[in-house]
C-alpha positions as CSV (number, residue, x, y, z in Angstrom):
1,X,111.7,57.4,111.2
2,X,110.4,57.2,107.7
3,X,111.4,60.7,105.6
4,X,108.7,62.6,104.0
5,X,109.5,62.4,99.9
6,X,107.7,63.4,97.3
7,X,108.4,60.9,94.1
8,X,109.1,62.6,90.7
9,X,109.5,59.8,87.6
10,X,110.1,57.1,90.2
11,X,112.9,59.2,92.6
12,X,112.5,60.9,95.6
13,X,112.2,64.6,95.6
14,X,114.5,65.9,98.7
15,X,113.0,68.9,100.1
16,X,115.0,71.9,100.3
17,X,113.6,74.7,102.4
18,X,114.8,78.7,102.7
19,X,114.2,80.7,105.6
20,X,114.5,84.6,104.5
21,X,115.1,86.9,107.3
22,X,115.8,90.4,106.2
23,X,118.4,92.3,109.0
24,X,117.0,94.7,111.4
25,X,114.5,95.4,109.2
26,X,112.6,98.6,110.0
27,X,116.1,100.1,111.3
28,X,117.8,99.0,108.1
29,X,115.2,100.8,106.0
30,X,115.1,103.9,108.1
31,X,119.5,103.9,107.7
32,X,118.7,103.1,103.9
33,X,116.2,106.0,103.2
34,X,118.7,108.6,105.8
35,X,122.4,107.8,104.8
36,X,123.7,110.1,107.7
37,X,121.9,107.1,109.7
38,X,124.4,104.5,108.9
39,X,126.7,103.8,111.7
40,X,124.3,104.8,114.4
41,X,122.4,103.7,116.9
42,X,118.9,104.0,115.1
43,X,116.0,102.6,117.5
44,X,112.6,102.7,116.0
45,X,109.7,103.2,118.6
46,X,108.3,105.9,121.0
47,X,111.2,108.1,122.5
48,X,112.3,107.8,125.6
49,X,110.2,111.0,126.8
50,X,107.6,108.9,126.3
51,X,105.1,106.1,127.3
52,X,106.0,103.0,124.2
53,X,108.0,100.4,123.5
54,X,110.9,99.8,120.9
55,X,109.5,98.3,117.6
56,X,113.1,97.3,115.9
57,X,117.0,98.4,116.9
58,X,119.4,98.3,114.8
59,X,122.3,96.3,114.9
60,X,124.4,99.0,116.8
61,X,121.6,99.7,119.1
62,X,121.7,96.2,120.2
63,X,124.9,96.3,121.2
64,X,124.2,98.8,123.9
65,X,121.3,96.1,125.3
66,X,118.3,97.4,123.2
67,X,115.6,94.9,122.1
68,X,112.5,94.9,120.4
69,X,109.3,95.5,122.9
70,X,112.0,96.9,125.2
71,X,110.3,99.9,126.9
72,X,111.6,103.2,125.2
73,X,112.2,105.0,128.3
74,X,114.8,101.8,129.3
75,X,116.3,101.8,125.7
76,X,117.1,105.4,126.2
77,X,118.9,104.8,129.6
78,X,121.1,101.8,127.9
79,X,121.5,104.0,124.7
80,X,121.7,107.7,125.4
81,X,123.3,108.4,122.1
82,X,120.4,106.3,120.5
83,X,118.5,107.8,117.4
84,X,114.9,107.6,118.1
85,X,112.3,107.8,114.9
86,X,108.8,106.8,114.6
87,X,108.0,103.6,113.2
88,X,107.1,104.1,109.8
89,X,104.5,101.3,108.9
90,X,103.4,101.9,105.3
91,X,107.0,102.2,104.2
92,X,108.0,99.3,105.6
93,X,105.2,97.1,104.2
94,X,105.9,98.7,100.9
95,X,109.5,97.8,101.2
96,X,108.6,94.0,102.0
97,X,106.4,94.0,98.8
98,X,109.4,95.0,96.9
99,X,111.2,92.2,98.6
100,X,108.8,89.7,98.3
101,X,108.3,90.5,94.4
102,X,112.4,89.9,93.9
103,X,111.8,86.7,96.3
104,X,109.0,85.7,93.3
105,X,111.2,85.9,90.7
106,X,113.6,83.1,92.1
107,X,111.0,80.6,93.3
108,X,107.9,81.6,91.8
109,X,104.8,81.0,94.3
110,X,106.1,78.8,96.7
111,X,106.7,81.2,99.4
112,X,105.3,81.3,102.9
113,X,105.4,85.1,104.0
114,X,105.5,85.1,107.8
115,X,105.8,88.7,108.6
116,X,107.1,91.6,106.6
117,X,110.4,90.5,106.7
118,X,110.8,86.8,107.0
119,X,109.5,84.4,104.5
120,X,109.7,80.2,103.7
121,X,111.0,79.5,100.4
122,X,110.3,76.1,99.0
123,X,113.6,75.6,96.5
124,X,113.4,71.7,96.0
125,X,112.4,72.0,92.5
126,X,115.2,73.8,91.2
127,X,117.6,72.0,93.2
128,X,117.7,68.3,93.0
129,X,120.6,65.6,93.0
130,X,121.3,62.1,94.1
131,X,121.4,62.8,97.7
132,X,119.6,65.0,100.2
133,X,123.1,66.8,101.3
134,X,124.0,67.0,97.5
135,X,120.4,68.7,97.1
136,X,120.9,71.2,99.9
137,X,124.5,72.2,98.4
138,X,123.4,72.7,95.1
139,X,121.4,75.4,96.1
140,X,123.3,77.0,97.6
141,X,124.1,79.1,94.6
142,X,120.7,80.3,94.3
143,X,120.6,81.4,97.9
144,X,123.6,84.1,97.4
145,X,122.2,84.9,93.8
146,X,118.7,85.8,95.7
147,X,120.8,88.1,98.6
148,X,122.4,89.8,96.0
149,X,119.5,90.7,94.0
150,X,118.2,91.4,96.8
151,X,120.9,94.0,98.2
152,X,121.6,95.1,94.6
153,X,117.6,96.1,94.0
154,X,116.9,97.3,97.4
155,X,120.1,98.2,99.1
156,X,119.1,95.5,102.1
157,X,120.8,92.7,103.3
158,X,119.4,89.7,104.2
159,X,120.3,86.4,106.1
160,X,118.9,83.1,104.7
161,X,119.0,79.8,106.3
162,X,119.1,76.5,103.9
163,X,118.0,73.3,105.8
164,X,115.5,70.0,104.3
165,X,112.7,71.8,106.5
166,X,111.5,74.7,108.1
167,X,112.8,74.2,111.6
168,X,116.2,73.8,110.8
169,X,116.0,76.6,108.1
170,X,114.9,79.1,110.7
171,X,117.6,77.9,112.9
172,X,119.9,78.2,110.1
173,X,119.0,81.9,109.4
174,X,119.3,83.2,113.1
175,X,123.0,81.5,113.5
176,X,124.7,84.1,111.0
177,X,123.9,87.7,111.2
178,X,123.6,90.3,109.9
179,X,124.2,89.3,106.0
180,X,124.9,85.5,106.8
181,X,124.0,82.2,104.7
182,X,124.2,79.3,106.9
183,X,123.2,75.7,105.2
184,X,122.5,72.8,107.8
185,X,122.8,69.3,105.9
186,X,120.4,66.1,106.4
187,X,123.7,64.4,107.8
188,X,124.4,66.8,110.0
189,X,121.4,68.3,111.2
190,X,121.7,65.7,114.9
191,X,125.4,67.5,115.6
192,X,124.2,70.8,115.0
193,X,120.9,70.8,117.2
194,X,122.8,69.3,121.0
195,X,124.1,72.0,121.9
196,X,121.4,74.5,121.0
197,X,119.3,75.6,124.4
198,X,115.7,73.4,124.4
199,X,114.2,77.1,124.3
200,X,115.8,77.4,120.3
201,X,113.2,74.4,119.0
202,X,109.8,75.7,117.4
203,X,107.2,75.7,120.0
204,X,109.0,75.6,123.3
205,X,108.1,78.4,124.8
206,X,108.5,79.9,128.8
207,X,106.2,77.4,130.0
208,X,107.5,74.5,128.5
209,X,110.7,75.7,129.3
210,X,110.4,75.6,132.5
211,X,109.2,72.0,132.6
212,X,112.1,70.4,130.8
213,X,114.8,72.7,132.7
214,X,112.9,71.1,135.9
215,X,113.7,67.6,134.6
216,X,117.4,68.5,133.7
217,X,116.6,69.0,130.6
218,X,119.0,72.1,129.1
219,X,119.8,71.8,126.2
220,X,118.3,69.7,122.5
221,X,120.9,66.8,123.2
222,X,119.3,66.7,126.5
223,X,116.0,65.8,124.9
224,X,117.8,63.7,122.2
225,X,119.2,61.4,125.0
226,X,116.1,61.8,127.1
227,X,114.7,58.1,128.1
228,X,111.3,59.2,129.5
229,X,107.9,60.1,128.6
230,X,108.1,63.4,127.2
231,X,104.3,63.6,127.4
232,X,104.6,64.1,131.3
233,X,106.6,67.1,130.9
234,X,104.9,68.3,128.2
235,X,101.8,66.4,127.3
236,X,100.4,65.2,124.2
237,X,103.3,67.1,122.4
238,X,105.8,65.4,123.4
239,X,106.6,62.5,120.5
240,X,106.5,65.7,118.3
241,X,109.1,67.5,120.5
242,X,110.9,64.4,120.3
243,X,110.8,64.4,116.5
244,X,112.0,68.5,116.2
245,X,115.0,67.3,118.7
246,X,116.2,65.5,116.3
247,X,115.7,67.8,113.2
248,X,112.7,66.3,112.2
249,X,110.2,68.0,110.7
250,X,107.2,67.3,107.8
251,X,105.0,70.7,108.1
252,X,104.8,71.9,104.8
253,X,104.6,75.3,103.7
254,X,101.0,77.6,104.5
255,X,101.0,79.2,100.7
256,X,97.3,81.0,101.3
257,X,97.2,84.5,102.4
258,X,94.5,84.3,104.3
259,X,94.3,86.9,107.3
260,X,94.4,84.4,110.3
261,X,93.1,87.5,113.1
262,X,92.3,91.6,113.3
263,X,93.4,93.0,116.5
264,X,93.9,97.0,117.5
265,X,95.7,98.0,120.6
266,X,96.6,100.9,122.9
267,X,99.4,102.1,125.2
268,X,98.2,105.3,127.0
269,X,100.4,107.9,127.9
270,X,99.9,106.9,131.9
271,X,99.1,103.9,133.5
272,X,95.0,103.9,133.9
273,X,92.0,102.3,135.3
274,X,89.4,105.5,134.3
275,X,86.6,103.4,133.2
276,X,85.4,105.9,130.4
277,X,89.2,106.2,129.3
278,X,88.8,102.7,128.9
279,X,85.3,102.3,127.5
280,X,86.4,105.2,124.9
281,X,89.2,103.1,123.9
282,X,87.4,100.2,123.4
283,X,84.6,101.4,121.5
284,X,87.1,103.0,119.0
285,X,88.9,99.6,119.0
286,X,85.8,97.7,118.0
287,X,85.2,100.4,115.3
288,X,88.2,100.1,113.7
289,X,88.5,96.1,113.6
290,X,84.9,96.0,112.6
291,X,85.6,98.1,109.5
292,X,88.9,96.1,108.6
293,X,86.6,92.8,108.9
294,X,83.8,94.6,106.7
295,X,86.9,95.6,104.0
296,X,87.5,92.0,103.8
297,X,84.7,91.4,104.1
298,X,84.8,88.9,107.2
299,X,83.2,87.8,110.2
300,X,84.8,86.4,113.4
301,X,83.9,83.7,116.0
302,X,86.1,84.8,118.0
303,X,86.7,88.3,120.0
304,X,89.8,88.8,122.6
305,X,91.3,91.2,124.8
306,X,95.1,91.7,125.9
307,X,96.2,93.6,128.8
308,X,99.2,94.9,130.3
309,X,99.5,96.2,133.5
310,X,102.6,98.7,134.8
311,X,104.8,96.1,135.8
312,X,104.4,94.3,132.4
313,X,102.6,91.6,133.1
314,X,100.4,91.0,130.2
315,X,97.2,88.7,129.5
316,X,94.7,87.8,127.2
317,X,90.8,86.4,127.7
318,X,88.6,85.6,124.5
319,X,85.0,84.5,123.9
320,X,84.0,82.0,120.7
321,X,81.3,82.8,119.5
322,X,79.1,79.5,117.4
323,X,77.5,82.3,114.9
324,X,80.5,84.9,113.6
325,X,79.9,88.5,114.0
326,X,80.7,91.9,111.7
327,X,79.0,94.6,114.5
328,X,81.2,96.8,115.8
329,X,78.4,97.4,118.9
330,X,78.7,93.8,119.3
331,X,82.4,93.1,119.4
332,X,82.9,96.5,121.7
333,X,80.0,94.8,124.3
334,X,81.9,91.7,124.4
335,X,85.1,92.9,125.0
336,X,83.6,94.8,128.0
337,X,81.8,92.2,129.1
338,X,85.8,90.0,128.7
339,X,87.1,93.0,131.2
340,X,84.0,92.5,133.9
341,X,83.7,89.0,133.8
342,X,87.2,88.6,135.6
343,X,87.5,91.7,137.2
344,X,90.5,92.4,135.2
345,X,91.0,96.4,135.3
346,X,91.8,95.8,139.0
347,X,94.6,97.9,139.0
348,X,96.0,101.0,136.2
349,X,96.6,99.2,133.0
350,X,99.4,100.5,130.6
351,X,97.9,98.6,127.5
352,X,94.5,97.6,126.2
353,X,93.5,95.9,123.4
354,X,90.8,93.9,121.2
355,X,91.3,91.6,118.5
356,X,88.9,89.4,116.5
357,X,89.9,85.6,115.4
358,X,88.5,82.6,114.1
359,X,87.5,84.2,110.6
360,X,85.2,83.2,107.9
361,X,83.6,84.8,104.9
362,X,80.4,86.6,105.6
363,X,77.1,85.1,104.1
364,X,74.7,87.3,102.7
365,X,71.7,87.1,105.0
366,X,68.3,86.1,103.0
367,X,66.3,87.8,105.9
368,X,67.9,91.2,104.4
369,X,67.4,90.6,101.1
370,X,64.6,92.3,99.1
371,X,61.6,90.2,97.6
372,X,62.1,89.4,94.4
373,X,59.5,90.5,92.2
C-alpha cells in the first residue's frame, strides 16, 4: 500500500503524530488543588448515597475496580474508603485551557483537541530525517520537553503516545500509564498491533466485536492473517479495517473547533415513568440547548433523545430535520413526539436526555426583517 507523504523541496515529509492524554484527569486536578488528596482513593461523581454515576477515578480508585460511568452506589461497595467529591466542571475546562496553551507553545496550531484532556499533535515539521523511524526518534525529545513543561507549569502529568498516525499514537498513549511515553516506529508498527485484542483498533466497537469474535477472529493478527471478505463481517468497512490492522492510517488531523452537537441530560434521583416529571424535564432540556444554540448562534437539523432505563440499558432515537431549527417549543415537541412514536417510557427510566446535531449557522430571515425605507 502506497504511504501518504507530503513532499517538501522534492523529499517526503514523514508524518509524526502525538496523542496527549493527560492522567486521570479530573481526579488528578482535584489531588492537585487538595494535597491531603494525594495517595487516596479520590472518585469524582455522585456519592454513593446517591442516584449518579462516576465521572473519573483516580488511579488508586481503580485499583479497587472503580471505572468511569460506573454507578456511584457500586463504586462505593468496591471502594469503601473511596473519597467522593463533585465533579467540578469549570475547573477542569479551565485547567485544560492551561494545558492546551503550553501544548501551543511546542506545536503551534496543529492540534486536534478531542476532549478536555486528550489532544492530536501534528509534530512532523519539527521533526524530520531520512527515514520515517529516524523521524519518529528524533522527536522524541520534544515529547518529554512537552511532559515536563507540562508537569512543571501545571503540576500534571501526562502520557503521550508518538506513532506516524493517529491510531497508533492513541494506542501508543494508553500502553504506558500514568506518566508514560511510548513511541511505536513505521517498522514496527505490524509486531506491535497482533497481539492487541480486535476491540483496541479505532472503530470496533461491541457490535463489531462480536462479529469478528464469531468468525474466530480475537485478536489484530487475527484480522492481519484473515483470508476472507471482511465486508461480510463487517460490511463496507471492512478494506478499511483491514488497513487499521495493519497500522495504517491517512486521516488527518480535524484542526476547526467547530461544535459538532448540544445535548443536556438528566439522572433523577429514582427510576421514573411520571409523565409530567418527564415532560418538565424535557421542556427545561430544550430550553437550555436552545439557548446554547442561540449563544452560538446555531441551528440544528437534527434533534435526539437518549434513554436509560434501571437495568442500564440505554438508547437513543433522533429526527433530521431538511430546514434547521433554534425554537426551544420546537425541539421540546419533537423530542416528545421521539418518546411517543416508539412507546419508549414503557417502563421507569433512570436517565433522559435531548441533544441537538447536524449544525449550521443560522440565516437571518428576510421575512423578519424591517422595510427598508
Amino acid at each position: 500500500m502506497m504511504k501518504r507523504a507530503e513532499t517538501v523541496l522534492g523529499a517526503p515529509m514523514h508524518r509524526v503524530i502525538f496523542h496527549l492524554d493527560m492522567d486521570a484527569f479530573y481526579a488528578s486536578v482535584e489531588q492537585r488543588d487538595n494535597p491531603s488528596l494525594k495517595g487516596k482513593p479520590v472518585i469524582v461523581g455522585s456519592p454513593p448515597t446517591q442516584r449518579g454515576v462516576v465521572c473519573a477515578a483516580s488511579y488508586e480508585a481503580r485499583k479497587f475496580g472503580v471505572r468511569s460511568a460506573m454507578p456511584s452506589a457500586t463504586a462505593g461497595r468496591l471502594c469503601p474508603k473511596g473519597v467522593f467529591l463533585r465533579p467540578r466542571m469549570e475547573a477542569y475546562r479551565s485547567e485544560s485551557r492551561e494545558i492546551m496553551a503550553v501544548v501551543r507553545e511546542f506545536a503551534g496550531e496543529l492540534i486536534q483537541q478531542v476532549s478536555v484532556d486528550e489532544a492530536y499533535v501534528d509534530f512532523s515539521a519539527r521533526a524530520q530525517a531520512a527515514t520515517a523511524d529516524a523521524s519518529l526518534k528524533l522527536a522524541l525529545p520534544f515529547a518529554r520537553e512537552l511532559k515536563a513543561a507540562i508537569y512543571q507549569r501545571r503540576q500534571l502529568t501526562a502520557t503521550i503516545g508518538v506513532a506516524p498516525n493517529k491510531l497508533l499514537a492513541k494506542l501508543a498513549s494508553d500502553f504506558q500509564k500514568p506518566d508514560g511515553l511510548t513511541l511505536i516506529s513505521e517498522s514496527e508498527k505490524v509486531a506491535f498491533l497482533r497481539p492487541l485484542p480486535v476491540r483496541s483498533l479505532h472503530g470496533v466497537g461491541k457490535v463489531t466485536e462480536e462479529n469478528l469474535l464469531h468468525a474466530g477472529i480475537r485478536t489484530v493478527g487475527d484480522l492481519q492473517d484473515y483470508g476472507g471478505d471482511l465486508r461480510a463481517l463487517v460490511g463496507s468497512w471492512g478494506p478499511e479495517l483491514k488497513r487499521f490492522a495493519f497500522g495504517e492510517d491517512d486521516r488527518s488531523l480535524d484542526l476547526s473547533d467547530e461544535v459538532k452537537s448540544i445535548s443536556s441530560e438528566n439522572t433523577f434521583l429514582r427510576d421514573t415513568e411520571d409523565r409530567p416529571t418527564l415532560r418538565a424535564c424535557l421542556k427545561e432540556q430544550a430550553e437550555d440547548v436552545a439557548k446554547s444554540l442561540a449563544k452560538r448562534r446555531l441551528a440544528a437539523h437534527t434533534v435526539q433523545v437518549k434513554l436509560r432505563y434501571g437495568d442500564f440499558t440505554s438508547l437513543t432515537r433522533q429526527i433530521s430535520l431538511e430546514e434547521p431549527l433554534t425554537d426551544a417549543k420546537e425541539i421540546y415537541r419533537l423530542g416528545c413526539w421521539l418518546l411517543a412514536r416508539e412507546r419508549l417510557v414503557n417502563r421507569p427510566l433512570r436517565l433522559l436526555g435531548l441533544g441537538v446535531s447536524g449544525l449550521v449557522e443560522t440565516r437571518v430571515n428576510q421575512l423578519n426583517l424591517p422595510f427598508a425605507r
